[in-house]
C-alpha positions in Angstrom: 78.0 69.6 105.6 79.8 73.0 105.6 82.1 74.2 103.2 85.7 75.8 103.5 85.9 79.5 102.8 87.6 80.3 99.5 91.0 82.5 100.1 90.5 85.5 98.9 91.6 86.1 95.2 94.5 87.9 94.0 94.1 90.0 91.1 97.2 89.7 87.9 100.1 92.3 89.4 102.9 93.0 91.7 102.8 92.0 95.2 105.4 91.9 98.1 104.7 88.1 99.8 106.0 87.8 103.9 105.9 84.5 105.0 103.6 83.8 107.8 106.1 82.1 109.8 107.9 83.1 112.2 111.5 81.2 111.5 113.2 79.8 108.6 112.8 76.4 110.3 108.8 77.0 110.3 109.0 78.3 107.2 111.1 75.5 105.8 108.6 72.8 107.5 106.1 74.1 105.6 107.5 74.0 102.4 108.4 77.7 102.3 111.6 78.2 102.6 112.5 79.6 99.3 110.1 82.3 100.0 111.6 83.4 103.7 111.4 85.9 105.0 109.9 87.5 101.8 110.0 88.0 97.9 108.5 89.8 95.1 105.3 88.2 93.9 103.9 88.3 90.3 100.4 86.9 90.0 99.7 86.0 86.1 96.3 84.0 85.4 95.8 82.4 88.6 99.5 81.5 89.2 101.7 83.2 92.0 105.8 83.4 91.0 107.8 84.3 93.5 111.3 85.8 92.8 113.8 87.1 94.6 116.4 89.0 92.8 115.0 88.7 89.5 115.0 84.9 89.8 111.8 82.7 90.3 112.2 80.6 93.2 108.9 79.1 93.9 105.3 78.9 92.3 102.2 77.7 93.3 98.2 78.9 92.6 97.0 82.1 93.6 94.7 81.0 96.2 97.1 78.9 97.8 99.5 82.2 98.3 96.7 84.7 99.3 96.0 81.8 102.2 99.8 81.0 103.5 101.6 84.3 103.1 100.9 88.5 104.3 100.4 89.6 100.7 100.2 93.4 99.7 100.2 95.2 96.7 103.2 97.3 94.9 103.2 100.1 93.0 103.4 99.7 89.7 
């Protein structure tokens, strides 16, 4: 039996999130749209909020955006 490797875990702060994909039609197929081509990430007790402008667009766990989009820290 094997087991999946956990994504690596985000630590509560400022992050810039790139979408892995390529296109806005990838991205949009994959239920990222909202993020393309990128956004400001806030990571708050396990939960990633992306915004763009101010506004949040999209959540989802942290996990989840440490696996499916380039994440790298901000200063704060």
């Amino acid at each position: 039996m094997s087991k999946f490797p956990q994504p690596p875990e985000l630590k509560d702060g400022t992050y810039k999130a790139r979408c892995k994909e390529s296109t806005q039609l990838k991205a949009a197929i994959n239920g990222h749209s909202q993020v393309w081509p990128e956004a400001d990430l806030t990571i708050r007790e396990g939960w990633a909020s992306f915004s763009k402008d101010g506004i949040v667009v999209w959540k989802c766990n942290s996990g989840y955006a440490s696996l499916h989009f380039k994440v790298t820290a901000t200063a704060c």
